[in-house]
C-alpha atoms as a printed R data frame, in Angstrom:
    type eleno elety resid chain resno       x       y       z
1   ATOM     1    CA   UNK     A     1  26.556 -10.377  -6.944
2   ATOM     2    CA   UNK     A     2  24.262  -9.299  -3.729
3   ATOM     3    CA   UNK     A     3  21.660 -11.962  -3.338
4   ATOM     4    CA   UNK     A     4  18.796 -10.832  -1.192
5   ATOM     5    CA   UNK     A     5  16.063 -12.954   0.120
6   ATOM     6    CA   UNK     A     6  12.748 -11.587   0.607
7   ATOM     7    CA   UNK     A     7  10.916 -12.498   2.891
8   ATOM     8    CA   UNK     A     8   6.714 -11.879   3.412
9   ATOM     9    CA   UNK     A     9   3.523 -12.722   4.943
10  ATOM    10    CA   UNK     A    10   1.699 -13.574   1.175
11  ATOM    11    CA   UNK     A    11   1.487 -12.486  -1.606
12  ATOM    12    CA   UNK     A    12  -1.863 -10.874  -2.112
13  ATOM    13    CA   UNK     A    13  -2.764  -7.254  -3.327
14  ATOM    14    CA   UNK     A    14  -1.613  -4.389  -0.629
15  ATOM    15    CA   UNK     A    15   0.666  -1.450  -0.918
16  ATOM    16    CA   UNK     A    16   3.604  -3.492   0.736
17  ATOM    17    CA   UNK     A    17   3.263  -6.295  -1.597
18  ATOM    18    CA   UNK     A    18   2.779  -4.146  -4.989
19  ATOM    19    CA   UNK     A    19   6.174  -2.239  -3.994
20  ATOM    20    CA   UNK     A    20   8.188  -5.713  -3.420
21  ATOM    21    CA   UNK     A    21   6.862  -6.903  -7.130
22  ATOM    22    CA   UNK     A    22   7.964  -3.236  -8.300
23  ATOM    23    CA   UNK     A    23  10.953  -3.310  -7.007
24  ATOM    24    CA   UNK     A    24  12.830  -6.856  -7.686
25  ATOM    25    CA   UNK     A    25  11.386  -6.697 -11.559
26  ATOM    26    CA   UNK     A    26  13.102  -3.234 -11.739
27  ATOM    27    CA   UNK     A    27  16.213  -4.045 -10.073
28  ATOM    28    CA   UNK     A    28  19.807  -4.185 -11.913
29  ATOM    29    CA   UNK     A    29  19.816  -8.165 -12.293
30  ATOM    30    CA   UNK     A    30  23.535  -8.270 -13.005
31  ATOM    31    CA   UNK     A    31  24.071  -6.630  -9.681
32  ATOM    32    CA   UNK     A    32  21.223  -7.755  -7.521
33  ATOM    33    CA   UNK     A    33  19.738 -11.259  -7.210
34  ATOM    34    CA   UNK     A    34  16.505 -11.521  -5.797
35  ATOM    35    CA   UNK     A    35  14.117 -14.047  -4.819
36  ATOM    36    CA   UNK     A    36  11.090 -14.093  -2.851
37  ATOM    37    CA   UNK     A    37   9.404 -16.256  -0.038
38  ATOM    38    CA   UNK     A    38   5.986 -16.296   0.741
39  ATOM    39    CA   UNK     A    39   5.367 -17.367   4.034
40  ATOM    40    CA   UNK     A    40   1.907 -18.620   2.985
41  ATOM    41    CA   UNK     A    41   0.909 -18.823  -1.227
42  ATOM    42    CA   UNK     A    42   1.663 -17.276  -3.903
43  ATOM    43    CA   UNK     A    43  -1.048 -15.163  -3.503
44  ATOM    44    CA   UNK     A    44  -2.580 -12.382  -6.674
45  ATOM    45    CA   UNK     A    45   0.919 -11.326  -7.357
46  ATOM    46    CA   UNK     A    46   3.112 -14.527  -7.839
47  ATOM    47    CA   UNK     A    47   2.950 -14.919 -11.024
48  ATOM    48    CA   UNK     A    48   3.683 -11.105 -11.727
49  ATOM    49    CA   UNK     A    49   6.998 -11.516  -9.571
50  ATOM    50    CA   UNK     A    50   8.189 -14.947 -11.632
51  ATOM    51    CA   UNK     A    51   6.736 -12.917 -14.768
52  ATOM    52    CA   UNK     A    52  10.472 -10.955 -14.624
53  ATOM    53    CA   UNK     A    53  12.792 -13.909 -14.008
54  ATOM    54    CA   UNK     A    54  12.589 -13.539 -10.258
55  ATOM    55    CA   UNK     A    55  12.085 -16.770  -8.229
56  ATOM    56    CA   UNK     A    56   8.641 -16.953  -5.946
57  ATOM    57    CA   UNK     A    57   8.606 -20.292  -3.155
58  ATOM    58    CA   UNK     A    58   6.074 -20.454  -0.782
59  ATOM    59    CA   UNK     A    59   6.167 -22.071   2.614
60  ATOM    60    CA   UNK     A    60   2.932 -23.109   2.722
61  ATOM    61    CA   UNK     A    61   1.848 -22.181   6.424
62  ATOM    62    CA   UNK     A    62  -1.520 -20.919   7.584
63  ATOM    63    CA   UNK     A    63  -1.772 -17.007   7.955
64  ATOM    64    CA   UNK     A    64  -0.645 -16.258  11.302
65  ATOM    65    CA   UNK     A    65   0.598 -19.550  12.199
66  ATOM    66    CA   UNK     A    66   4.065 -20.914  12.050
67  ATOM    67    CA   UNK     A    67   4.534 -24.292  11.937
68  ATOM    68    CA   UNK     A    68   7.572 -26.620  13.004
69  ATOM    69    CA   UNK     A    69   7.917 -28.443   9.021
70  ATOM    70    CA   UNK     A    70   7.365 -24.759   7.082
71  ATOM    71    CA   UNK     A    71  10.282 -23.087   9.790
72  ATOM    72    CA   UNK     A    72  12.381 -25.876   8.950
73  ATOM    73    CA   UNK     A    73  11.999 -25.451   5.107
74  ATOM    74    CA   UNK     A    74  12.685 -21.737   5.489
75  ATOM    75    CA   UNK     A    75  16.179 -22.750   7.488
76  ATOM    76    CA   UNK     A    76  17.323 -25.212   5.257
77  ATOM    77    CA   UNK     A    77  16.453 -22.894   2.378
78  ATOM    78    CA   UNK     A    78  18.682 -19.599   3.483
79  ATOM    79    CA   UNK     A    79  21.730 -22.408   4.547
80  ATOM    80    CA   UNK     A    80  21.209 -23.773   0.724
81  ATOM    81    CA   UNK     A    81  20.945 -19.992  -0.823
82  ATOM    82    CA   UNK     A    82  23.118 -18.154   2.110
83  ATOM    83    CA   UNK     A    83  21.887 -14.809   1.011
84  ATOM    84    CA   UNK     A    84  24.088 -11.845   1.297
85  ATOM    85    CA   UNK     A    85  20.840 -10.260   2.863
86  ATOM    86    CA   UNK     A    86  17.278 -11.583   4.322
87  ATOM    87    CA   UNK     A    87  14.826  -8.677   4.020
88  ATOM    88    CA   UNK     A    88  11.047  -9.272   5.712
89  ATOM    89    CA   UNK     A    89   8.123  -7.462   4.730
90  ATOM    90    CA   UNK     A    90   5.611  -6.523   7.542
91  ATOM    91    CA   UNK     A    91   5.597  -7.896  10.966
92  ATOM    92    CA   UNK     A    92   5.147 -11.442  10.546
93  ATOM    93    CA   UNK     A    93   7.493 -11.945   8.522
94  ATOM    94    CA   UNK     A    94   9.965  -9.597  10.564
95  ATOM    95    CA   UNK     A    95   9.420 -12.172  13.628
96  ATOM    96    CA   UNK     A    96   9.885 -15.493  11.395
97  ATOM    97    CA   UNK     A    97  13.195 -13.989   9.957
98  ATOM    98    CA   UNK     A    98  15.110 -13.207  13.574
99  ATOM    99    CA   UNK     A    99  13.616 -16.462  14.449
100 ATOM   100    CA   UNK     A   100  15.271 -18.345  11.536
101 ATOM   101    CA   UNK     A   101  18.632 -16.045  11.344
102 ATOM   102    CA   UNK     A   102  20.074 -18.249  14.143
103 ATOM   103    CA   UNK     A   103  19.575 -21.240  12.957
104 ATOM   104    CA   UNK     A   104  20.326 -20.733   9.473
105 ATOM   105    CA   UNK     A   105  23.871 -19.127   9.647
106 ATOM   106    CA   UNK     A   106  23.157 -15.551  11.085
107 ATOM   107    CA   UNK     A   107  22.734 -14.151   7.688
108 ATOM   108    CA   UNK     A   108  22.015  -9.727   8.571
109 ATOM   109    CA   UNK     A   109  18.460  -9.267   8.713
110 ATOM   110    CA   UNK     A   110  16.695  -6.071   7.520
111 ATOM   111    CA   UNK     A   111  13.678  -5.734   8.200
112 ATOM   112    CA   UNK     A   112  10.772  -3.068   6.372
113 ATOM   113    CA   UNK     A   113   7.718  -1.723   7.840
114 ATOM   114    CA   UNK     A   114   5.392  -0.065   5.942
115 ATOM   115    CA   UNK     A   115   2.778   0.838   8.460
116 ATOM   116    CA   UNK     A   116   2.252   3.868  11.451
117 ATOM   117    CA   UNK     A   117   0.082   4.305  14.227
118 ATOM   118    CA   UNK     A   118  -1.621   0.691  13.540
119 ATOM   119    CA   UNK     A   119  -4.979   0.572  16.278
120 ATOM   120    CA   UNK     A   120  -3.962  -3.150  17.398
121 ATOM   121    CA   UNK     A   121  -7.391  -3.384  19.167
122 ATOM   122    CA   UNK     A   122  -8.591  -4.047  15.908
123 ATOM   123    CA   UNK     A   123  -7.065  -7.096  15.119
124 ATOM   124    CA   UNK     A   124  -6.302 -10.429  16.503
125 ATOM   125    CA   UNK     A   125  -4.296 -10.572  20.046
126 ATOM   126    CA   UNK     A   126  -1.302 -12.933  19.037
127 ATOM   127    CA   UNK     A   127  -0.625 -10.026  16.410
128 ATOM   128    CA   UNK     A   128  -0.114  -7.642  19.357
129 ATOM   129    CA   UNK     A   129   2.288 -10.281  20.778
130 ATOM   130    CA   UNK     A   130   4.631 -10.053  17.483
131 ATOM   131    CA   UNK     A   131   4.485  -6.331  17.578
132 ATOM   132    CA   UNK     A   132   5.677  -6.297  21.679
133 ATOM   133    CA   UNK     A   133   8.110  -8.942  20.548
134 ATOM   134    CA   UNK     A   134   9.759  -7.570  17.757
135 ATOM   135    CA   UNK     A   135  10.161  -4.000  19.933
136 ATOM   136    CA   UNK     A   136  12.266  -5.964  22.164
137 ATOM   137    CA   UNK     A   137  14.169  -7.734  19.202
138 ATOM   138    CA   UNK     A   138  14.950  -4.373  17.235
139 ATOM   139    CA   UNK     A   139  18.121  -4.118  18.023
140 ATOM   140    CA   UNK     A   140  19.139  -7.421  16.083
141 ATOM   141    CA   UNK     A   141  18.462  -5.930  12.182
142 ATOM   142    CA   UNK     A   142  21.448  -4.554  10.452
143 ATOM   143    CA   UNK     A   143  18.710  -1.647   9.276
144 ATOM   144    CA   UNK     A   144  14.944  -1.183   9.368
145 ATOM   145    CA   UNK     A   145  13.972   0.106   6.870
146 ATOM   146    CA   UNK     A   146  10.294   1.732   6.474
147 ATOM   147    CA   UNK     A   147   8.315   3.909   3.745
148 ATOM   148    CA   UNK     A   148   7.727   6.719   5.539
149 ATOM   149    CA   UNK     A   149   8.388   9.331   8.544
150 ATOM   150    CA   UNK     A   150   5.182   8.816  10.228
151 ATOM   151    CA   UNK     A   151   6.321   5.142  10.328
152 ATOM   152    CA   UNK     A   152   9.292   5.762  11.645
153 ATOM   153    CA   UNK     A   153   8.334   8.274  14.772
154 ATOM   154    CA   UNK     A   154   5.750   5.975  15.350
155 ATOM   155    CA   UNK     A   155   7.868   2.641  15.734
156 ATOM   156    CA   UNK     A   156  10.455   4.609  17.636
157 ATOM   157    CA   UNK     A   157   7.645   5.363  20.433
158 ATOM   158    CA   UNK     A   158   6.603   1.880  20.152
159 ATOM   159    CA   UNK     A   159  10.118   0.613  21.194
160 ATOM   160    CA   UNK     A   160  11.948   0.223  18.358
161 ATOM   161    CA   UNK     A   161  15.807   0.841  19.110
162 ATOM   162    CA   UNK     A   162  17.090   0.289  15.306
163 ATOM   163    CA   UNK     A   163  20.491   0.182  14.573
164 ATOM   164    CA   UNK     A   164  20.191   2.138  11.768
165 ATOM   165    CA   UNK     A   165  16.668   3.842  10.276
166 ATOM   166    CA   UNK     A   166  16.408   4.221   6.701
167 ATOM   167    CA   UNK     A   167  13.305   5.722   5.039
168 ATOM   168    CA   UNK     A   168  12.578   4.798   1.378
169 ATOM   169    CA   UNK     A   169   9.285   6.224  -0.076
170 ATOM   170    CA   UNK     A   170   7.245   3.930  -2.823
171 ATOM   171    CA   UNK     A   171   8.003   4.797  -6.122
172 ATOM   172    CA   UNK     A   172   5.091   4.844  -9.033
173 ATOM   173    CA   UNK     A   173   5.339   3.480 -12.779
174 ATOM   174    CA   UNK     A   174   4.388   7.042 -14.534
175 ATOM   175    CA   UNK     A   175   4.053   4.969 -17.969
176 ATOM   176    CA   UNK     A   176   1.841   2.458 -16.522
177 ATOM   177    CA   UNK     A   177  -0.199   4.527 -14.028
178 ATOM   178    CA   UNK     A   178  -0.997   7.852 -16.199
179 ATOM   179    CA   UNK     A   179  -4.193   9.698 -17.544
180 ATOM   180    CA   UNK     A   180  -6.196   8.218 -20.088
181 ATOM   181    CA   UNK     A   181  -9.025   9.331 -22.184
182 ATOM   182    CA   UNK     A   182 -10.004   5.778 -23.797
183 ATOM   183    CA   UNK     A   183  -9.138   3.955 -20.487
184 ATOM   184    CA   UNK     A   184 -11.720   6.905 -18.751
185 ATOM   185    CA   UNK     A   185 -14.459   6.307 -21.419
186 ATOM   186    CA   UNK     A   186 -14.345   2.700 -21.240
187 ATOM   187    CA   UNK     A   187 -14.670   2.255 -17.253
188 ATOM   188    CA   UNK     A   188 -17.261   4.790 -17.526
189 ATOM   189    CA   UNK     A   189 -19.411   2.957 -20.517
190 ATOM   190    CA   UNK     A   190 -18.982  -0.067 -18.217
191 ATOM   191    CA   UNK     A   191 -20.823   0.721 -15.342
192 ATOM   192    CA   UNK     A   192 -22.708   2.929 -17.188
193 ATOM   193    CA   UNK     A   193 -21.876   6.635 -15.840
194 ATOM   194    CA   UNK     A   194 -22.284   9.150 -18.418
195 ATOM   195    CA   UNK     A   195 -19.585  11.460 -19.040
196 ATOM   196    CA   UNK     A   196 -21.040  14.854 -16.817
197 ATOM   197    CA   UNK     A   197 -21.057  12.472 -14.027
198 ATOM   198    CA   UNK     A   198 -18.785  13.495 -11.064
199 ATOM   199    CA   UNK     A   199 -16.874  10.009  -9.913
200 ATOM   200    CA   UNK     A   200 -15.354   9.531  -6.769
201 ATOM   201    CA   UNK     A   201 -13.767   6.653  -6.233
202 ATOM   202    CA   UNK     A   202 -11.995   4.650  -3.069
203 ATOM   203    CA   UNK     A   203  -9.619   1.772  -3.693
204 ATOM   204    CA   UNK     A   204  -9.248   0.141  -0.514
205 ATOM   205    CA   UNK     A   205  -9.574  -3.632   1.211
206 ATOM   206    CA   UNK     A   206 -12.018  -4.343   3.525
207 ATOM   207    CA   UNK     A   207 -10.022  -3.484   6.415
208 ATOM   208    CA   UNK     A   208 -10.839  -1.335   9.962
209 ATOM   209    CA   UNK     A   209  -7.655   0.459   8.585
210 ATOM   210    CA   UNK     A   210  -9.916   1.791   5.614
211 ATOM   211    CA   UNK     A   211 -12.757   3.170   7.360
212 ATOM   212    CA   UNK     A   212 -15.254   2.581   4.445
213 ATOM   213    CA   UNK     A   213 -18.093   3.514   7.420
214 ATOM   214    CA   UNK     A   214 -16.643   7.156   7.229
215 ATOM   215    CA   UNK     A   215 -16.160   7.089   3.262
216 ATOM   216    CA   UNK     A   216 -19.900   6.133   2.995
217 ATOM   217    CA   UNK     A   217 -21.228   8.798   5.740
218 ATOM   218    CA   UNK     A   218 -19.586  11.749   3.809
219 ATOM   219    CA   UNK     A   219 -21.075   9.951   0.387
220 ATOM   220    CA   UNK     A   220 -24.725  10.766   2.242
221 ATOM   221    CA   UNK     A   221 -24.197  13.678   2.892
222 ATOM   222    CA   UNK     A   222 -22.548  14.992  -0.324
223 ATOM   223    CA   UNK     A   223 -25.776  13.254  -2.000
224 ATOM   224    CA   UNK     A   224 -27.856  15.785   0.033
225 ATOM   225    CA   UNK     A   225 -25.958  18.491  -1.220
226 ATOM   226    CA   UNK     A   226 -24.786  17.860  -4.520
227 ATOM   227    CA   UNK     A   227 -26.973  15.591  -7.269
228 ATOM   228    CA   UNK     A   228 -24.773  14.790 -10.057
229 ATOM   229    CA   UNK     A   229 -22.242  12.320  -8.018
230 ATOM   230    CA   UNK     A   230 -21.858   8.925  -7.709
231 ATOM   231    CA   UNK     A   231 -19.445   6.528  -6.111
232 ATOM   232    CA   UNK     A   232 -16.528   3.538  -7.022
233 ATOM   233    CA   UNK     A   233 -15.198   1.320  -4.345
234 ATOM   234    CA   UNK     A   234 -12.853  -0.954  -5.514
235 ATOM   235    CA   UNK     A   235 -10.668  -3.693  -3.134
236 ATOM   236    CA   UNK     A   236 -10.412  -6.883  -1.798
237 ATOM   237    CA   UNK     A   237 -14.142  -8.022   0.040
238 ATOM   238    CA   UNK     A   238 -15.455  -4.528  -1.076
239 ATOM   239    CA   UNK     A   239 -18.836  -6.688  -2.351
240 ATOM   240    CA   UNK     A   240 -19.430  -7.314   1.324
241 ATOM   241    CA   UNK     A   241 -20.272  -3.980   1.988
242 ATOM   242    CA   UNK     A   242 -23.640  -4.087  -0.018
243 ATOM   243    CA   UNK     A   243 -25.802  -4.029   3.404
244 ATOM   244    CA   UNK     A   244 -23.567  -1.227   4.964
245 ATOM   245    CA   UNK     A   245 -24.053   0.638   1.808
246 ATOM   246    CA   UNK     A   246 -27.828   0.311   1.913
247 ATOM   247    CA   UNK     A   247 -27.603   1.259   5.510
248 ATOM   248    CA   UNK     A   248 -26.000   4.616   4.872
249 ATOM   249    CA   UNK     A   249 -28.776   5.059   1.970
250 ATOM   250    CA   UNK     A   250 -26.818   4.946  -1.032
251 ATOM   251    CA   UNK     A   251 -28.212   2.305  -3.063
252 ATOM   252    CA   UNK     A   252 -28.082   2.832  -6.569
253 ATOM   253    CA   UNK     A   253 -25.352   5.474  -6.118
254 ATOM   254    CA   UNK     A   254 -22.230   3.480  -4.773
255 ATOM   255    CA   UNK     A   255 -20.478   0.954  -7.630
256 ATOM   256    CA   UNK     A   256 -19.030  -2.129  -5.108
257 ATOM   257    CA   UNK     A   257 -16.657  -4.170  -8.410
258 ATOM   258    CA   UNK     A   258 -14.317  -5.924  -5.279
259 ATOM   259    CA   UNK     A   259 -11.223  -6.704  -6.612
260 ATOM   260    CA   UNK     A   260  -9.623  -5.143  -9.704
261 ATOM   261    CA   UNK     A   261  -6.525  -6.351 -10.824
262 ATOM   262    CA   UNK     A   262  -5.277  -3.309 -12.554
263 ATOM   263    CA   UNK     A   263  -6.304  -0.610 -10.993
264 ATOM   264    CA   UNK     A   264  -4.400   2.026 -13.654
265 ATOM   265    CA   UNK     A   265  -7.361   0.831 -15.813
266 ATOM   266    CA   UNK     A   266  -9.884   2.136 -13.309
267 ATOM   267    CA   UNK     A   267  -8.273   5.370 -11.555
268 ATOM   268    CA   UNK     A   268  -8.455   7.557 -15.020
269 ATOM   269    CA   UNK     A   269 -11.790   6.958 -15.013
270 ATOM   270    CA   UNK     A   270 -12.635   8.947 -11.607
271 ATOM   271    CA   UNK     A   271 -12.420  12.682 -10.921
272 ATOM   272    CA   UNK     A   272 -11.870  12.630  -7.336
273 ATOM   273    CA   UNK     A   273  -9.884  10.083  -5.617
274 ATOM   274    CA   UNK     A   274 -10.546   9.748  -2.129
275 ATOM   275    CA   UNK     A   275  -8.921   8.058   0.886
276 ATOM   276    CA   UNK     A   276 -10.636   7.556   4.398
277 ATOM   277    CA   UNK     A   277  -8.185   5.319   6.139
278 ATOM   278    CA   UNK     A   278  -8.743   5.550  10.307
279 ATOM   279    CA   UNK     A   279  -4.949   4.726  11.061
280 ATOM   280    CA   UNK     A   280  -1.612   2.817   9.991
281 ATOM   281    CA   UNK     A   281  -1.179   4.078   7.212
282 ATOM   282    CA   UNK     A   282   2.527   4.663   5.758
283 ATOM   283    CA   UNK     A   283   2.982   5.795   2.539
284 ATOM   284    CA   UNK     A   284  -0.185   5.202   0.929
285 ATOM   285    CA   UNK     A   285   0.487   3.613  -2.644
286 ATOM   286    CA   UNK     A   286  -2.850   4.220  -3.797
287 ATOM   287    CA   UNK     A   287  -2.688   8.537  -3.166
288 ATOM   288    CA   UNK     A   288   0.444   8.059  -5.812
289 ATOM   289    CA   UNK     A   289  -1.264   6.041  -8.108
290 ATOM   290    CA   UNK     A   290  -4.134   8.620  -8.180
291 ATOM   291    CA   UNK     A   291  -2.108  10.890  -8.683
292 ATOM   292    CA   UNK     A   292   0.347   9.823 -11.116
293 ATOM   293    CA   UNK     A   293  -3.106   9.467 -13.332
294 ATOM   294    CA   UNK     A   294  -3.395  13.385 -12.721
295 ATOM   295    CA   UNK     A   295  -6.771  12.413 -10.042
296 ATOM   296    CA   UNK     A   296  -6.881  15.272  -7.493
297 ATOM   297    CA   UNK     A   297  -7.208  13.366  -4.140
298 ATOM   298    CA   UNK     A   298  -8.763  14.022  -0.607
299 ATOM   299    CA   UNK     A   299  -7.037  11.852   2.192
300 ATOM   300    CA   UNK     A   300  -7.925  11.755   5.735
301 ATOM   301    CA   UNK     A   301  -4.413  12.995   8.100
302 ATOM   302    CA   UNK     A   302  -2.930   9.325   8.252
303 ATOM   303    CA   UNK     A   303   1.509   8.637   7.878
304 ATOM   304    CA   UNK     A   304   2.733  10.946   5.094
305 ATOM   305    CA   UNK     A   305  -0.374  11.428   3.498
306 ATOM   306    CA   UNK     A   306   0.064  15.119   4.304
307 ATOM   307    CA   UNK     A   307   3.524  15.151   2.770
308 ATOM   308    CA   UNK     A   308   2.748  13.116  -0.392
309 ATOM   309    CA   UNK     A   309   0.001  14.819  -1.253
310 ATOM   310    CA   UNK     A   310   1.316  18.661  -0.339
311 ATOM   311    CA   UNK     A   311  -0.717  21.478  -2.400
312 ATOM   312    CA   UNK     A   312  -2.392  18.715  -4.767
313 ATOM   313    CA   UNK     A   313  -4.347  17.714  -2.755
314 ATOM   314    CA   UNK     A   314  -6.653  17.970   0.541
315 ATOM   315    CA   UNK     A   315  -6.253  16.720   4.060
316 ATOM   316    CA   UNK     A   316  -9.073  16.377   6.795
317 ATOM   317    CA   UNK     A   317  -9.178  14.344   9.791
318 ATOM   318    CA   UNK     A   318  -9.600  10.532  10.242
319 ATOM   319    CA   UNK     A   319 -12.749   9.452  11.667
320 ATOM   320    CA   UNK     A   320 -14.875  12.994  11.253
321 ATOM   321    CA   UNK     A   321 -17.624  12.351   7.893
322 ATOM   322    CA   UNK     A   322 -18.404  16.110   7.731
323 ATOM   323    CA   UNK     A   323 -14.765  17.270   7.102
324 ATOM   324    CA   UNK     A   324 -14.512  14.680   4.731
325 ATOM   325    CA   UNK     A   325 -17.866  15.477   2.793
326 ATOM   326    CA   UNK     A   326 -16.772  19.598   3.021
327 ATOM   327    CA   UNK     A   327 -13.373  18.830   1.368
328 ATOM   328    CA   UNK     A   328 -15.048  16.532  -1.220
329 ATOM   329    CA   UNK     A   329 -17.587  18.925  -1.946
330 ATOM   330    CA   UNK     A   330 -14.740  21.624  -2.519
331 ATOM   331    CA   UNK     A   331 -13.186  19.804  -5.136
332 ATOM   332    CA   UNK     A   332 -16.708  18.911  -6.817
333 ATOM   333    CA   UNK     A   333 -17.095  22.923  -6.706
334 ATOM   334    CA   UNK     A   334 -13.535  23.455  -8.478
335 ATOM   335    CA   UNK     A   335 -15.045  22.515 -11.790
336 ATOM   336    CA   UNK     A   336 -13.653  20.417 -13.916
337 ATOM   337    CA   UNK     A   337 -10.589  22.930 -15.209
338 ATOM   338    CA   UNK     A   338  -9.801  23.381 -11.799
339 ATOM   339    CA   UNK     A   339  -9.838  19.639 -11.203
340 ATOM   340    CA   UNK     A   340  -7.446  19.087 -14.059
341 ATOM   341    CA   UNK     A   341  -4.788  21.836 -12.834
342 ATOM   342    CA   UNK     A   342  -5.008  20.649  -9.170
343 ATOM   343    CA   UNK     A   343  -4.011  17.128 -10.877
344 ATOM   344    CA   UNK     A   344  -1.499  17.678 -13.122
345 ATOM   345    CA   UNK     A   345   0.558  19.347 -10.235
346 ATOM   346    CA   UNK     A   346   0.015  16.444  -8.521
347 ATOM   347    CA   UNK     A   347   1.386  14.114 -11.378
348 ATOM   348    CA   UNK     A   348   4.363  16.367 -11.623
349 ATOM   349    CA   UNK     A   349   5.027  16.191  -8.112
350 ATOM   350    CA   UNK     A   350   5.009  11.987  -8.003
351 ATOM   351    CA   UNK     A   351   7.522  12.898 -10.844
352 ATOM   352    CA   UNK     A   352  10.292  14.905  -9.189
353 ATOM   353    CA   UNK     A   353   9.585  13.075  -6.116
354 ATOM   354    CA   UNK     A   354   8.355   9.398  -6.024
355 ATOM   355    CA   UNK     A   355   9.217   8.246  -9.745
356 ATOM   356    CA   UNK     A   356   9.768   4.540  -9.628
357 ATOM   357    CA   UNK     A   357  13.607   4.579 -11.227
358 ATOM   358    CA   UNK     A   358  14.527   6.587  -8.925
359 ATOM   359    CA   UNK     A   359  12.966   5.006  -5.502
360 ATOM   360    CA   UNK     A   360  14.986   2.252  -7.187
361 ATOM   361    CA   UNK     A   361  17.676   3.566  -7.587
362 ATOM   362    CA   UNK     A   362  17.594   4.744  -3.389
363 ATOM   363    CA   UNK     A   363  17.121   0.972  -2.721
364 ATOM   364    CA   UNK     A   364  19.985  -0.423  -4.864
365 ATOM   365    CA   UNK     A   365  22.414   2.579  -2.965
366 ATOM   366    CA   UNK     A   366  21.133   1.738   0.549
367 ATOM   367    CA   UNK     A   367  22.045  -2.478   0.329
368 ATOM   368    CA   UNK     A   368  25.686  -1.184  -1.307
369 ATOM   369    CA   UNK     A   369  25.778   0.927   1.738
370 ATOM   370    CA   UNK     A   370  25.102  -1.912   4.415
371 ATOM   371    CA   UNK     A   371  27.518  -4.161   2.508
């Protein structure tokens, strides 16, 4: 039995945190046992971990913070366990887990990144620290792994001097995120958007990573343009963005809901899906999602976005509203047929590609392979 301990920051909504809930619940239990520390609460997605028989404990500390009694918890939990591996999600948790290895009984570390080009500018300075740190502590994982090329290239310039690289895509639930007429007419009747209505909608955080000042420039100017439109943001916070949104002259025409819990219950419901992220993004979860529900998508040039989405899809340039509103605007213009075509390629290619058995599958192979 390979017993892996997975480590993270919380346990909130994000694309890193949705892909460690997918993939213990889906992996070979008589093989693989998993369980999962939180390094602060259980977080939105807890319960959906402990939901398939895989143990959640949480350590309790304040975000960004480590404290002497939670460190010492997390050591005398791996000596108790003594894990065959101790995986960390995201950087925090990357730092706590070489910082605990020694003093737990060395067990190999992987770690998994799941970001690119992240602007640190934008966020607090002791998180810069842990990302010069763990450059200069990268040689100490058995493996990093990380979701996607861009991430890769990027933490190599950063640094990085893995002993081994492996890249592992996200994988998407086809049964769970797929089109749906009832699930379309539904959102709609709920906000009350009549059927003829073109939809775009952006499922996002709050987050300077998003760039919902971009998303809400090209909204304006598509609303010059183009009448019959309206807007969905969806995301963690997105209710804060009420005065931004009035700023940019869209009341009336942007939907702000904040956080939806299933999201496959709200993507069938748009016609465009769009994402206007500024930087670090990896592998974008939400562009699969989209388009595993058969949503055309435009996506600003940020980690694979360009790769994931291929011919589905469009690709503009972070940071520049026009190109943004243009590509919208050309996939408003495609009509609905065209809409429809443009996303059932896209559905077929998460198939071949990204299905979630199969990204499974590619995790399962790489841990037999560092045993």
């Amino acid at each position: 039995m390979i017993r892996i301990l997975h480590l993270i920051t919380d346990l909130e909504v994000g694309g890193a945190e949705v892909m460690l809930t997918k993939l213990v619940n889906g992996m070979d239990q008589s093989r693989y046992a998993n369980c999962v520390i939180s390094l602060t609460d259980r977080g939105q997605l807890g319960d959906a971990i402990e939901s398939g028989g895989i143990p959640v404990y949480c350590l309790g500390m304040r975000r960004r913070r480590l404290n002497l009694s939670s460190f010492l918890k997390l050591v005398r939990f791996l000596k108790t366990v003594k894990p065959t591996f101790v995986q960390s999600w995201l950087y925090h948790a990357d730092f706590v887990n070489v910082l605990a290895s020694p003093f737990s009984g060395s067990p190999p570390v992987i770690w998994n990144i799941r970001c690119s080009d992240m602007n640190m500018r934008k966020y607090a300075f002791q998180t810069q620290l842990v990302l010069r740190a763990l450059a200069w502590l990268s040689r100490i994982p058995l493996a990093i792994l990380v979701n996607s090329e861009a991430g890769k290239d990027v933490h190599a310039f950063l640094g990085y001097k893995a002993r081994r690289w492996e890249v592992i895509s996200n994988g998407f639930d086809l049964e769970r995120y797929c089109p749906n007429l009832l699930l379309r007419q539904k959102m709609r009747s709920e906000l009350h958007l009549s059927d003829d209505l073109i939809v775009i909608g952006m499922i996002a955080r709050v987050d300077p990573m998003k760039d919902y000042g971009t998303f809400f420039l090209a909204a304006r100017q598509i609303l010059t343009l183009r009448s019959n439109v309206c807007f969905v943001c969806a995301g963690k916070d997105t209710v804060s963005l009420a005065a931004l949104m009035e700023d940019s002259g869209l009341k009336g025409k942007v939907h702000l809901l904040g956080f939806e819990k299933e999201v496959e219950k709200l993507i069938p419901g748009l016609d465009i899906f769009c994402l206007s992220s500024a930087f670090g993004e990896g592998f974008p979860n939400v562009l699969g999602e989209a388009m595993s529900c058969e949503v055309p998508c435009v996506s600003t040039d940020v980690g694979d976005a360009r790769l994931v989405l291929g011919e589905t899809g469009l690709v503009v340039p972070p940071r520049d509203p026009g190109s943004l509103a243009k590509a919208l605007i050309q996939l408003i213009d495609l009509g609905q047929e065209g809409r429809k075509t443009l996303g059932r390629s896209a559905r077929e290619k998460i198939r071949s590609k990204y299905a979630l058995p199969n990204i499974i599958e590619k995790y399962e192979q790489f841990y037999q392979s560092l045993l």
